[in-house]
C-alpha positions as a LaTeX table, in Angstrom:
\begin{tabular}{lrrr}
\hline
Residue & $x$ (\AA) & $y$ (\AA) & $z$ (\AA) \\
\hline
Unk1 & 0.00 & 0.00 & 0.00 \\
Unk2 & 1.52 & 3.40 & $-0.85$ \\
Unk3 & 0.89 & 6.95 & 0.63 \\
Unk4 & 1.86 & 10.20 & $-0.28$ \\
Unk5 & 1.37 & 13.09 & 1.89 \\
Unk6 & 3.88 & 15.62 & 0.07 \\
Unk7 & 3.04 & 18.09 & $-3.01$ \\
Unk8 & 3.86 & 16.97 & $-6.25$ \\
Unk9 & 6.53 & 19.56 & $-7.65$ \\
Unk10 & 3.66 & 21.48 & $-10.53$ \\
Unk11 & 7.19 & 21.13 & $-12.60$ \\
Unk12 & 7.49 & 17.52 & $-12.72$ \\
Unk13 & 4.03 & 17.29 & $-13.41$ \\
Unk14 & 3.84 & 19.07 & $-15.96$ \\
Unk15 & 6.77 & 17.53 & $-17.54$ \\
Unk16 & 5.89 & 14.08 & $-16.69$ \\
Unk17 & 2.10 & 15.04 & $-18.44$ \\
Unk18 & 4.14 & 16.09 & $-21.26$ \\
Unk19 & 6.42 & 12.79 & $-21.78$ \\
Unk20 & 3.94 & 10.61 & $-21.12$ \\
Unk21 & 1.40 & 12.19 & $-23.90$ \\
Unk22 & 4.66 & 11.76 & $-26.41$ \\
Unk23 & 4.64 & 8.25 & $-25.51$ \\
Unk24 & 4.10 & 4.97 & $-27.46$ \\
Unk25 & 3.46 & 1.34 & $-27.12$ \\
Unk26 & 6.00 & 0.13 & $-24.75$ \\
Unk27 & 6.51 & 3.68 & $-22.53$ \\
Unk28 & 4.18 & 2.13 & $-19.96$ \\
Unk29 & 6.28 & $-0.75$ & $-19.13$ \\
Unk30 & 9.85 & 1.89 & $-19.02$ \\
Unk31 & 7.59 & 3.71 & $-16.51$ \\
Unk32 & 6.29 & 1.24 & $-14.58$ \\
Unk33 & 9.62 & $-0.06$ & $-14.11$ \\
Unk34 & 11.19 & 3.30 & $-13.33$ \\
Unk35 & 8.80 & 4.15 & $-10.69$ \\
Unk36 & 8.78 & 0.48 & $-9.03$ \\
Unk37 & 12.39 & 1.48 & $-8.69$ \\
Unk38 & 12.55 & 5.41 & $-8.14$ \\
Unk39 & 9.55 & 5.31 & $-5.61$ \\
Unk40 & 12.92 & 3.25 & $-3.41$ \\
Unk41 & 14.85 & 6.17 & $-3.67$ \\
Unk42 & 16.03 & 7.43 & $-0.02$ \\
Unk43 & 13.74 & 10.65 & 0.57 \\
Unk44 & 11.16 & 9.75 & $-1.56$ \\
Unk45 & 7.28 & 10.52 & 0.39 \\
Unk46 & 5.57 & 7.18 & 0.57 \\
Unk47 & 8.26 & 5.02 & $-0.57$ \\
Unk48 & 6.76 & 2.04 & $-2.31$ \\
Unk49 & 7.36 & $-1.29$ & $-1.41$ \\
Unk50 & 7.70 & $-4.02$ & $-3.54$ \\
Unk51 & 6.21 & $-4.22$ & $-7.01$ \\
Unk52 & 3.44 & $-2.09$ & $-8.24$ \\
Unk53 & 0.15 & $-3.27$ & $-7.47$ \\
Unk54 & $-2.77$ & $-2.81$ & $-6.40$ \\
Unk55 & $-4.65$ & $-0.03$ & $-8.04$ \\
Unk56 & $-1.33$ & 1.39 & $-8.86$ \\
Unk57 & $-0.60$ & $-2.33$ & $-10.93$ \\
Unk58 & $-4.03$ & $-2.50$ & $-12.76$ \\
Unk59 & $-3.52$ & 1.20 & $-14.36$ \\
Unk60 & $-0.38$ & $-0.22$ & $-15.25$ \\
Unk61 & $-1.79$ & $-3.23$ & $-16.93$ \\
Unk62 & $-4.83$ & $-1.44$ & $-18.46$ \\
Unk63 & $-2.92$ & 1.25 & $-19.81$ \\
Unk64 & $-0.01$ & $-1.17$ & $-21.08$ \\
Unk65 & $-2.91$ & $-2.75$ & $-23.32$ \\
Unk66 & $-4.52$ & 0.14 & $-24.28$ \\
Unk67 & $-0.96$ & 1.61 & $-25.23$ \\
Unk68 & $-0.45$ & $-1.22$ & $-27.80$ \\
Unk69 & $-3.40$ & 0.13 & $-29.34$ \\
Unk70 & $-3.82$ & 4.03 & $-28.63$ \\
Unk71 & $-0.32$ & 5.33 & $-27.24$ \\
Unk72 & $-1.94$ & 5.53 & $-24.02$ \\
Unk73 & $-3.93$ & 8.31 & $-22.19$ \\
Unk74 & $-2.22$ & 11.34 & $-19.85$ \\
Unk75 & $-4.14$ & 10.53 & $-17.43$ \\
Unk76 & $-2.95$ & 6.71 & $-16.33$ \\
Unk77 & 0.57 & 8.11 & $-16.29$ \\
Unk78 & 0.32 & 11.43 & $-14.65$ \\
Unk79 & 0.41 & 10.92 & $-10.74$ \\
Unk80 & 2.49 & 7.86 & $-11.57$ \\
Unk81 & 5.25 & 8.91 & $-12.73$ \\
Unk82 & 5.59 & 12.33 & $-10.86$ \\
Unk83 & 6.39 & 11.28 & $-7.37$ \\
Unk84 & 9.76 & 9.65 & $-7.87$ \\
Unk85 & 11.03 & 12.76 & $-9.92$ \\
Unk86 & 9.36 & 15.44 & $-7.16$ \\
Unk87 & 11.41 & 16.73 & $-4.83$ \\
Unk88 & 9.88 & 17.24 & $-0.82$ \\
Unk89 & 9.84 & 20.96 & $-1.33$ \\
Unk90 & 10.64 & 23.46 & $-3.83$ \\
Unk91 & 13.71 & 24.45 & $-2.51$ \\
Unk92 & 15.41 & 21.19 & $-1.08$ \\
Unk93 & 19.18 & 20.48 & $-2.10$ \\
Unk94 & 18.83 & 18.11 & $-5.16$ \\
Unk95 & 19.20 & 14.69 & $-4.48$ \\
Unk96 & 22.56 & 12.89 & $-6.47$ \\
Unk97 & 20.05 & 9.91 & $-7.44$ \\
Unk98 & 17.84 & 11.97 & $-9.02$ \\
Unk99 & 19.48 & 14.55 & $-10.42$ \\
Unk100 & 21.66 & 11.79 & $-12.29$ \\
Unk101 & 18.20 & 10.42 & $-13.46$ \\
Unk102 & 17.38 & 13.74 & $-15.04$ \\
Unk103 & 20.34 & 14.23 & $-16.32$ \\
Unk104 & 20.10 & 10.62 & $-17.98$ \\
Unk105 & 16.91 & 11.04 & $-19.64$ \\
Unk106 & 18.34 & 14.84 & $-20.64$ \\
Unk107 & 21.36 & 13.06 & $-22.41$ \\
Unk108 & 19.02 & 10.55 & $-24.08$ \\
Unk109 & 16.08 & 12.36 & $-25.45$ \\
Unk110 & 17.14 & 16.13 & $-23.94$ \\
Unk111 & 16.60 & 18.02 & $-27.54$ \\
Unk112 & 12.80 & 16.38 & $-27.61$ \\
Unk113 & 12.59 & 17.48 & $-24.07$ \\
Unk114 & 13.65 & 21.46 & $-25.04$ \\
Unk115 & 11.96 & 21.07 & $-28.33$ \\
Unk116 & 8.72 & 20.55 & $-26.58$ \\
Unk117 & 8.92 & 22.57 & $-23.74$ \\
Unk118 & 9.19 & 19.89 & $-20.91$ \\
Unk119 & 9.94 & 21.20 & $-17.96$ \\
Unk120 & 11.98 & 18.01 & $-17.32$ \\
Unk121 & 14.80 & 19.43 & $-19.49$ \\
Unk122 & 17.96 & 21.08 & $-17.42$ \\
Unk123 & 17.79 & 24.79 & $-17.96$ \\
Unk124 & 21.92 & 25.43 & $-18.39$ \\
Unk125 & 23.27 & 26.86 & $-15.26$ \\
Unk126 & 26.45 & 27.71 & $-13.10$ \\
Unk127 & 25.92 & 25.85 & $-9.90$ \\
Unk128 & 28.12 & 25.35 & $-7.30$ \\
Unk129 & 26.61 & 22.61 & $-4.41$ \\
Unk130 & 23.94 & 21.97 & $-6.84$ \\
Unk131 & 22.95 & 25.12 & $-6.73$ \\
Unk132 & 22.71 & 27.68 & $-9.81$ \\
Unk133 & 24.74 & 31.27 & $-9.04$ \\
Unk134 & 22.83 & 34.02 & $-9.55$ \\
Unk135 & 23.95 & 36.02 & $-12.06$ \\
Unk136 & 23.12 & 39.68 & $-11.25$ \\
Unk137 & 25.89 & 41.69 & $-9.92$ \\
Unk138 & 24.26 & 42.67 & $-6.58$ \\
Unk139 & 22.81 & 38.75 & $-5.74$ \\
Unk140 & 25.99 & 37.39 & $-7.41$ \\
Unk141 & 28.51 & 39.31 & $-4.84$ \\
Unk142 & 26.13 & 38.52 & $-2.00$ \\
Unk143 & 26.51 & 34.97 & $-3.11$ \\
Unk144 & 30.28 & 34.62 & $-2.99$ \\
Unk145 & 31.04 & 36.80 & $-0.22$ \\
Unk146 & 28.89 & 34.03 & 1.57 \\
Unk147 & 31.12 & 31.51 & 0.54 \\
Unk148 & 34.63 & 33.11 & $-1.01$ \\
Unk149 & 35.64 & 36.30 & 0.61 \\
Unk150 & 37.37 & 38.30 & $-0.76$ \\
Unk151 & 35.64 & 37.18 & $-3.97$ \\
Unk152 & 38.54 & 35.02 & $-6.09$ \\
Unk153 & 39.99 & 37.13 & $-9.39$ \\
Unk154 & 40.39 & 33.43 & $-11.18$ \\
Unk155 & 37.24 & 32.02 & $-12.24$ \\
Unk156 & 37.28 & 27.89 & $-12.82$ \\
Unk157 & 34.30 & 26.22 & $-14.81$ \\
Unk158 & 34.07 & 22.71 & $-14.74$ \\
Unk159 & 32.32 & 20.91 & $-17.68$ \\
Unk160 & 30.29 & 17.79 & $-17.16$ \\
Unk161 & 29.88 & 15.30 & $-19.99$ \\
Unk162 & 26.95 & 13.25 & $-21.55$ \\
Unk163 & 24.21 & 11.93 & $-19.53$ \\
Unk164 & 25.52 & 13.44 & $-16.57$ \\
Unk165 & 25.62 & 16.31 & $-14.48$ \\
Unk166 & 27.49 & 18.44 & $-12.19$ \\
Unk167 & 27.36 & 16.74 & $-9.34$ \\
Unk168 & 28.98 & 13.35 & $-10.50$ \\
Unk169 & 32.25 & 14.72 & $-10.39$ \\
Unk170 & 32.35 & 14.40 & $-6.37$ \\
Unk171 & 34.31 & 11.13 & $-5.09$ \\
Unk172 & 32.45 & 8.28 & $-3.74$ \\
Unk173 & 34.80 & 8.57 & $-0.58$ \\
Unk174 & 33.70 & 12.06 & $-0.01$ \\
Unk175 & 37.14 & 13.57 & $-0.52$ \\
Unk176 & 37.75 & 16.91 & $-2.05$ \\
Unk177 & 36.64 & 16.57 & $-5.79$ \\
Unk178 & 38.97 & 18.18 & $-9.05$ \\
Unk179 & 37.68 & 21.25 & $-9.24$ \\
Unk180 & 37.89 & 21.86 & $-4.67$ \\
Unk181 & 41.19 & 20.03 & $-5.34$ \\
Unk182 & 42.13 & 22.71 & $-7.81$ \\
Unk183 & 40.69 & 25.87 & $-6.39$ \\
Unk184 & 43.22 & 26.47 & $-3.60$ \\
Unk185 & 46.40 & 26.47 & $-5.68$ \\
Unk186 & 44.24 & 28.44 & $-8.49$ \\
Unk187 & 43.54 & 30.54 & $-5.80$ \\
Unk188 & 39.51 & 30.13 & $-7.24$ \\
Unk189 & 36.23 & 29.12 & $-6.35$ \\
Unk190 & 34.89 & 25.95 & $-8.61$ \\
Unk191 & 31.84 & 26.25 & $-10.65$ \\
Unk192 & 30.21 & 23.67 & $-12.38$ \\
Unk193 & 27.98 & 23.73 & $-15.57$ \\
Unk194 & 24.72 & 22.02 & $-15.67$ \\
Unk195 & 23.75 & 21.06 & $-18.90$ \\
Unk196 & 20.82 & 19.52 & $-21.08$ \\
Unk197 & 23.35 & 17.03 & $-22.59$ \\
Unk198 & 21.00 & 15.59 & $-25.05$ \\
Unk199 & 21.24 & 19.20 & $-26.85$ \\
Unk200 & 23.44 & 19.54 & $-30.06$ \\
Unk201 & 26.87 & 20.74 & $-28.71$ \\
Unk202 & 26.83 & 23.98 & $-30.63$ \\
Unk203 & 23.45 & 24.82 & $-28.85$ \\
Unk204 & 24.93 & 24.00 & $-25.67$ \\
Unk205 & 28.41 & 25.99 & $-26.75$ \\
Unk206 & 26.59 & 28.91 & $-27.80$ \\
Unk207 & 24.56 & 29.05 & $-24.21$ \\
Unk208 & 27.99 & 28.41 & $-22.45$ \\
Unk209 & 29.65 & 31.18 & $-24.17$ \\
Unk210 & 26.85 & 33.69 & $-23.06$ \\
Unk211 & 26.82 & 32.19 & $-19.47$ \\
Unk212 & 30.35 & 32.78 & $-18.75$ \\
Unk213 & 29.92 & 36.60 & $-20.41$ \\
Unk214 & 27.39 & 37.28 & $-17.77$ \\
Unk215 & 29.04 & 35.70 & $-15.47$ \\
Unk216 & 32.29 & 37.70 & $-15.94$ \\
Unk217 & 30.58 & 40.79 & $-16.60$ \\
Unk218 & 28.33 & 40.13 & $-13.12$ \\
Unk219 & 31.56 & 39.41 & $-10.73$ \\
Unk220 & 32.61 & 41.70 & $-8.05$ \\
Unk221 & 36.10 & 42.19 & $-8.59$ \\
Unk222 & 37.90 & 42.27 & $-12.23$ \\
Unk223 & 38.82 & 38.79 & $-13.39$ \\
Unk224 & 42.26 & 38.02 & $-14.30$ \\
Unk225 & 41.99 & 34.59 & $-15.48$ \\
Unk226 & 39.67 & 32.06 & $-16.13$ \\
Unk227 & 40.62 & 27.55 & $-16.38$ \\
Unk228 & 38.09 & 25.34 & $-17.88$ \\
Unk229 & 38.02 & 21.50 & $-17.44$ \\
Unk230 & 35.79 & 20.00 & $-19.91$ \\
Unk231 & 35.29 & 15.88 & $-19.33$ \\
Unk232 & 34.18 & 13.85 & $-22.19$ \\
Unk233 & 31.75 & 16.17 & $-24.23$ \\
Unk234 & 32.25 & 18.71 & $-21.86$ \\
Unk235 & 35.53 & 19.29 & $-23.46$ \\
Unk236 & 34.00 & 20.04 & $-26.82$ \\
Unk237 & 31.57 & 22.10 & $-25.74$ \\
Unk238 & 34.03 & 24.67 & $-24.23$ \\
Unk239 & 35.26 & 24.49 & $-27.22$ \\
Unk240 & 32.64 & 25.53 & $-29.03$ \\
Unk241 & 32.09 & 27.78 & $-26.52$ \\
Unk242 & 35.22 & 29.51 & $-27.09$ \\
Unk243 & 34.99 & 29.46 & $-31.09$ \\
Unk244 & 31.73 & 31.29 & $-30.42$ \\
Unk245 & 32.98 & 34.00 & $-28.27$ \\
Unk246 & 36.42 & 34.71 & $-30.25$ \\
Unk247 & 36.71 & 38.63 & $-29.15$ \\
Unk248 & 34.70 & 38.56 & $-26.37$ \\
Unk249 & 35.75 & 39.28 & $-22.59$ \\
Unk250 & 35.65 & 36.23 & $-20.85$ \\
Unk251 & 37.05 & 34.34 & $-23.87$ \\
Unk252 & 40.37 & 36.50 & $-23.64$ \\
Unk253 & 40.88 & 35.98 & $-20.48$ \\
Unk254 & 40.87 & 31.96 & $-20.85$ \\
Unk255 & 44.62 & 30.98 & $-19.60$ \\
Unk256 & 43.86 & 27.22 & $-20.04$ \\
Unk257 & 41.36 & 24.75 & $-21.62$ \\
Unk258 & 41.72 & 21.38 & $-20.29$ \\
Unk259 & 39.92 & 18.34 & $-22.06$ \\
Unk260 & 39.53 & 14.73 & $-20.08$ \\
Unk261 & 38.63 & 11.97 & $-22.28$ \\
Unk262 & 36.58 & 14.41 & $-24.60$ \\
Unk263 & 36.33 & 12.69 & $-28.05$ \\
Unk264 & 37.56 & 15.23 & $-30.45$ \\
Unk265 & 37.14 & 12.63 & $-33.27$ \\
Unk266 & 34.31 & 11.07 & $-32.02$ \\
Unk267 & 33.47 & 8.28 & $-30.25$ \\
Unk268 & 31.53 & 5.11 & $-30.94$ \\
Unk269 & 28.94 & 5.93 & $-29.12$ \\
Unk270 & 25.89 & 4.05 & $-31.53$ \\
Unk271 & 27.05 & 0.85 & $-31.35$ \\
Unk272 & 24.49 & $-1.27$ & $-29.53$ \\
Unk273 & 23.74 & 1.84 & $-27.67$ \\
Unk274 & 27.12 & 1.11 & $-25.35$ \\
Unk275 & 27.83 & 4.32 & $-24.77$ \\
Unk276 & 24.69 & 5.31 & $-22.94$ \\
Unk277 & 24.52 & 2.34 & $-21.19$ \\
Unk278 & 27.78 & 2.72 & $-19.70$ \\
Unk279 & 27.01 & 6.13 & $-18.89$ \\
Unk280 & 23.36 & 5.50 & $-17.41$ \\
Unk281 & 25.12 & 3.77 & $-14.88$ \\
Unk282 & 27.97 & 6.37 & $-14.00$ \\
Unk283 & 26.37 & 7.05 & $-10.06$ \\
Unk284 & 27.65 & 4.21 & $-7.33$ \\
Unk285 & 24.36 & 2.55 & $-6.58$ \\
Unk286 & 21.68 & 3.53 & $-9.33$ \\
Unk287 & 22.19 & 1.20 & $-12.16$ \\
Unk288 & 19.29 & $-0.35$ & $-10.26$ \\
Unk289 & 17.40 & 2.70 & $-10.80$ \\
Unk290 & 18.06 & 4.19 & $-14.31$ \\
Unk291 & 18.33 & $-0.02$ & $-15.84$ \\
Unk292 & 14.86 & 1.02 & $-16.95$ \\
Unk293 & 16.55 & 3.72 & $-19.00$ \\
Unk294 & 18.82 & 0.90 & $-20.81$ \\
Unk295 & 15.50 & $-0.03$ & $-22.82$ \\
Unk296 & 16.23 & 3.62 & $-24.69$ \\
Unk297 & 19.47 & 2.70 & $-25.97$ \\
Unk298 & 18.38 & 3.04 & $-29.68$ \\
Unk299 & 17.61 & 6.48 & $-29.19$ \\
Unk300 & 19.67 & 8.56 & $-30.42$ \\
Unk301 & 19.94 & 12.58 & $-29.15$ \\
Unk302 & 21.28 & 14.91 & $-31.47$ \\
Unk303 & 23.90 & 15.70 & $-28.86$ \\
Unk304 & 24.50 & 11.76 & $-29.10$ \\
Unk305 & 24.68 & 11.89 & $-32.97$ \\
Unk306 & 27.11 & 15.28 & $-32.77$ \\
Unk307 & 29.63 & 12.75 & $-30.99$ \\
Unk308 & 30.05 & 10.00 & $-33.90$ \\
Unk309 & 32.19 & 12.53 & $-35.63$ \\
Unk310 & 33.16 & 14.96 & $-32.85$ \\
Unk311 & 33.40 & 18.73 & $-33.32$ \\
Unk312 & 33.52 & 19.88 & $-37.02$ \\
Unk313 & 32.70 & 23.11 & $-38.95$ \\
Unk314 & 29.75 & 22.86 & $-41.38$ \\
Unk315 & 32.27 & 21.44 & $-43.88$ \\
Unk316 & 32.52 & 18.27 & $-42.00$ \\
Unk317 & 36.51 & 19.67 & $-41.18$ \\
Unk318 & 37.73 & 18.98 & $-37.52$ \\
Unk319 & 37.58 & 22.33 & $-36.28$ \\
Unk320 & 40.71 & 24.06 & $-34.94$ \\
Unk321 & 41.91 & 24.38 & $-31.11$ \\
Unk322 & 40.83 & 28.04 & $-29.80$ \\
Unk323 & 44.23 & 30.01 & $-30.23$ \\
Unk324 & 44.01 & 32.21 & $-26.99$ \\
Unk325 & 44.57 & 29.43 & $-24.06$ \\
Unk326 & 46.79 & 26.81 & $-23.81$ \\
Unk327 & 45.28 & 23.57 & $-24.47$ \\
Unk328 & 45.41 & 20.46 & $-22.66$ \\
Unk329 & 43.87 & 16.62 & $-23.66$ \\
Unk330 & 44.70 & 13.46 & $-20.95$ \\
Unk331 & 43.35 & 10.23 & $-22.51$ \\
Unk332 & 42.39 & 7.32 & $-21.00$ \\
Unk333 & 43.33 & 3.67 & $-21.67$ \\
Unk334 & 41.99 & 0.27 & $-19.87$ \\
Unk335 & 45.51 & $-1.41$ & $-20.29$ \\
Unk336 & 47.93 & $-1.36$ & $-17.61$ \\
Unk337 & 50.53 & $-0.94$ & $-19.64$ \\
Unk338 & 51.55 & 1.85 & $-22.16$ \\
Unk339 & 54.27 & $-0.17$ & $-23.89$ \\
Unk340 & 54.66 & $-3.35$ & $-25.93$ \\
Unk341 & 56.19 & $-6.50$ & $-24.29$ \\
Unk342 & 57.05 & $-10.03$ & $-24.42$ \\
Unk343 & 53.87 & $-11.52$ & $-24.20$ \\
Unk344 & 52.18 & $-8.24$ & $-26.02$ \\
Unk345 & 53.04 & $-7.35$ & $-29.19$ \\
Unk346 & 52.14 & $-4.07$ & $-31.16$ \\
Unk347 & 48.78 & $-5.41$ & $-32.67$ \\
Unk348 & 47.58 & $-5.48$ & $-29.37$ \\
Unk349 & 48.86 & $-2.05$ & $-28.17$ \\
Unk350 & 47.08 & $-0.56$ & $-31.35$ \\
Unk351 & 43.62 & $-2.72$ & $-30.49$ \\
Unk352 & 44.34 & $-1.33$ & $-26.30$ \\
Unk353 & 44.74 & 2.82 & $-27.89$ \\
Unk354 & 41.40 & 2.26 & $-29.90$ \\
Unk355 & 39.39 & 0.85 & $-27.50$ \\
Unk356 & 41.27 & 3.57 & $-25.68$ \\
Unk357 & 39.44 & 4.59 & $-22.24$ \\
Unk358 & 36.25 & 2.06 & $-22.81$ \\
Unk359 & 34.29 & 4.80 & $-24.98$ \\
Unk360 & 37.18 & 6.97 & $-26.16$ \\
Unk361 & 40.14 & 5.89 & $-28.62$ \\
Unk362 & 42.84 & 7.49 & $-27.71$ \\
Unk363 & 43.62 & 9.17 & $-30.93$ \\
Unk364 & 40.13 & 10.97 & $-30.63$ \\
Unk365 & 41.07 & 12.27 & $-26.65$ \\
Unk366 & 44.78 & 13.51 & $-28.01$ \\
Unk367 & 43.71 & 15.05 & $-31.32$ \\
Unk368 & 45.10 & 12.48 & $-33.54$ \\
Unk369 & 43.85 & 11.22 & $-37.23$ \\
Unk370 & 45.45 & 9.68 & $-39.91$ \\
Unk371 & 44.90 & 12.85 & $-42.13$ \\
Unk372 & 46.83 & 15.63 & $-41.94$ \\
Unk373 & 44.58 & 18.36 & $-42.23$ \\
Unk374 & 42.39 & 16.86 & $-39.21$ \\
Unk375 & 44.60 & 16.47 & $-36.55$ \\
Unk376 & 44.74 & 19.57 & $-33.24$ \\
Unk377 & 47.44 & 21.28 & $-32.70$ \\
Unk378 & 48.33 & 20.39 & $-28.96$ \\
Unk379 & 51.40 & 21.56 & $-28.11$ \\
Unk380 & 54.51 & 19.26 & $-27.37$ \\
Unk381 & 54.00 & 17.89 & $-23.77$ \\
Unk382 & 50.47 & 19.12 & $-23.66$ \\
Unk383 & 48.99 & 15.56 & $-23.73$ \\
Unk384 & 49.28 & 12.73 & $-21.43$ \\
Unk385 & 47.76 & 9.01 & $-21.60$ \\
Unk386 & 46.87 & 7.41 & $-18.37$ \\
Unk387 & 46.95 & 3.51 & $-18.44$ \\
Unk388 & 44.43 & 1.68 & $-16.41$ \\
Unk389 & 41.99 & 4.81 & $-16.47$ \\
Unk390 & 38.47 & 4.46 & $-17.90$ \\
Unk391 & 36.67 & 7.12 & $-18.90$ \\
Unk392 & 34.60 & 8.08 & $-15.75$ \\
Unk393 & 37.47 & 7.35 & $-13.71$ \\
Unk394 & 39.14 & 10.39 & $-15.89$ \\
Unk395 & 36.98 & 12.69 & $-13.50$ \\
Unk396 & 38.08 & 11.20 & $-9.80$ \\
Unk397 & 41.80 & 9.92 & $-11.12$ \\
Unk398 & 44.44 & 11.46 & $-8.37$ \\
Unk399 & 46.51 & 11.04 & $-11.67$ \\
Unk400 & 44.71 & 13.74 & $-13.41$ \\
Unk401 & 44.40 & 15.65 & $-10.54$ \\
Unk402 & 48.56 & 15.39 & $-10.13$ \\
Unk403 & 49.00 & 16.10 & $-13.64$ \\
Unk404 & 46.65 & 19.10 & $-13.62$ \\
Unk405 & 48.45 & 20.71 & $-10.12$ \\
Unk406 & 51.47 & 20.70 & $-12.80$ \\
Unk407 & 49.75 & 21.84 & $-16.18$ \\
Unk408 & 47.80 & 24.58 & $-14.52$ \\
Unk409 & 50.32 & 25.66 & $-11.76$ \\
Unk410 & 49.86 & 29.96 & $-11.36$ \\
Unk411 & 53.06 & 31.79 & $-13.07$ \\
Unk412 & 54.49 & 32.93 & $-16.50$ \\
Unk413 & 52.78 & 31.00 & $-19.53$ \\
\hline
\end{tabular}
């Protein structure tokens, strides 16, 4: 038997109405299966236990049948399908669980989401705790003076990649994460972006670049330098972000752009849908929750699609590092070992760089291609290759964190 004495977020409603109307013959089992298994989730009013049923199980059933036929009614899905996504009140911290759920369906299906005006997709943001900065001068210096005073002159942006969001790059032990790792030595306050992943990354660029021009424009004191860390897509997108804004404020003041894993190349993400599967399960603990999700692997994003070839100019070209910062790319490879031995030979070292971190080659995270004309310009001793690193790992490696202490160390460039 399941109770619910909380208020339904109008938000997730809504959105939930919305996705559910857009729905066809097989949503209704997804859903059932993601609420049997969201309505678990720590926090949640009226947590359900066991397997739907009930009243709750017959409106599955019903609606299941009528869905083969129809595409199902609003109605049998709407107070369904809202209470694992609502929070307990309208301003509660976000939950990790959840917010990696949104941010899974975002990467998945995110330009449908914006598209159609569900309020389930992420409005980009600077957060910091999970929670977005205002952006106004006078709330913005209020802000940090609460947290950072005197406010920090360097500002530090980390970029979260596909399917996820910004709070998946704190450890799982609960020590200090990159970007608090970072921010001392820096001598700045981390930010991370929230992004609807799902979004093509030029969308998502060209929002990025007009965040971080409010953002510079809003700070108290005159900044002197800003340091992004892009992981994954993350990387291309402050790419993009900094093609966009060539000539603009913040973009001149970008010291360094560091990329983690970020498939410059591409990745092959469409294969069997690997890719988001791999990445549906990047939070400790809710693979049992988002498994649902694994049933949209053929689904294809256009922010998925943009990362079979990586970023390119409407020519289909590879398009050029930005000029002004110094760029940076660590890849990622599952091997041990960087170097051919007795009992491996260089077939195998070739097969271990393409399969590269798990969803990365490691030509694509360095730059590399057999053509000329294709390849980026990192600078000698600007890339690194990290054996026995996957690709999520990239974001929690002491390794990278080590390597970046070195790379991004304050003094003469």
């Amino acid at each position: 038997m399941r109770t619910r004495s909380a208020a339904i977020d109008t938000k997730d409603l809504r959105g939930a109405a919305r996705l559910a109307t857009d729905g066809v013959a097989g949503l209704t089992s997804l859903v059932e299966a993601m609420h049997e298994r969201i309505a678990k989730l720590p926090g949640t009013p009226g947590a359900l236990q066991g397997r739907t049923t009930g009243i709750t199980g017959l409106v599955y059933r019903s609606v299941r049948g009528v869905t083969r036929l129809a595409g199902g009614t609003v109605e049998a899905l709407l107070g369904l399908i809202t209470p694992p996504l609502s929070g307990d009140t309208p301003a509660a911290l976000p939950s990790p669980d959840r917010e990696a759920l949104v941010a899974a369906l975002n990467g998945v299906l995110g330009d449908h989401l914006a598209a159609t005006g569900n309020p389930l997709a992420i409005a980009m943001a600077l957060r910091h705790g999970g929670q977005a900065l205002p952006l106004q001068a006078p709330a913005l210096a209020a802000w940090l003076q609460a947290r950072a005073a005197p406010p920090p002159a360097t500002v530090l942006v980390l970029l979260h990649g596909l399917c996820m969001n910004d709070l998946q790059w704190r450890r799982a032990d609960g020590t200090p994460d990159l970007g608090t790792a970072l921010a001392a030595p820096l001598g700045a306050l981390p930010l991370y972006l929230h992004a609807n992943t799902g979004l093509p990354i030029a969308d998502n660029g060209h929002q990025f670049a007009a965040l971080m021009q409010q953002l510079v424009a809003a700070w108290p004191v005159p900044v002197q330098r800003v340091v992004l860390i892009g992981h994954s897509m993350g990387g291309l997108i402050a790419r993009s972000a900094l093609h966009e804004a060539a000539g603009e404020a913040w973009a001149a003041l970008c010291s360094d752009l560091v990329c983690l894993g970020s498939p410059h190349h591409g990745a092959p993400l469409e294969k069997a849908g690997y890719g988001v599967d791999l990445l549906l399960g990047a939070t400790p603990g809710l693979a049992r929750y988002t498994a649902p999700l694994a049933r949209l692997g053929k689904l294809r994003s256009a922010g998925i699609t943009d990362l079979r070839h990586g970023l390119q100019d409407a020519a289909g070209r590879a398009r050029p590092l930005p000029t002004g910062p110094r760029c940076w790319a660590i890849a990622g490879t599952l091997d041990a070992s960087l170097e051919p031995g007795a009992t491996r030979g260089r077939a195998r070292l070739a097969f271990s760089r393409l399969r590269g971190d798990g969803l990365v080659p490691v030509a694509s995270a360095l730059g590399q291609h057999s053509t000329v004309a294709q390849r980026l310009a990192f600078a000698p001793g600007h890339t690194v290759v990290l054996p026995a690193t996957g690709h999520l790992a990239l974001m929690h490696s002491p390794a990278v964190l080590q390597q970046l202490q070195a790379w991004l160390a304050p003094g003469p460039r």
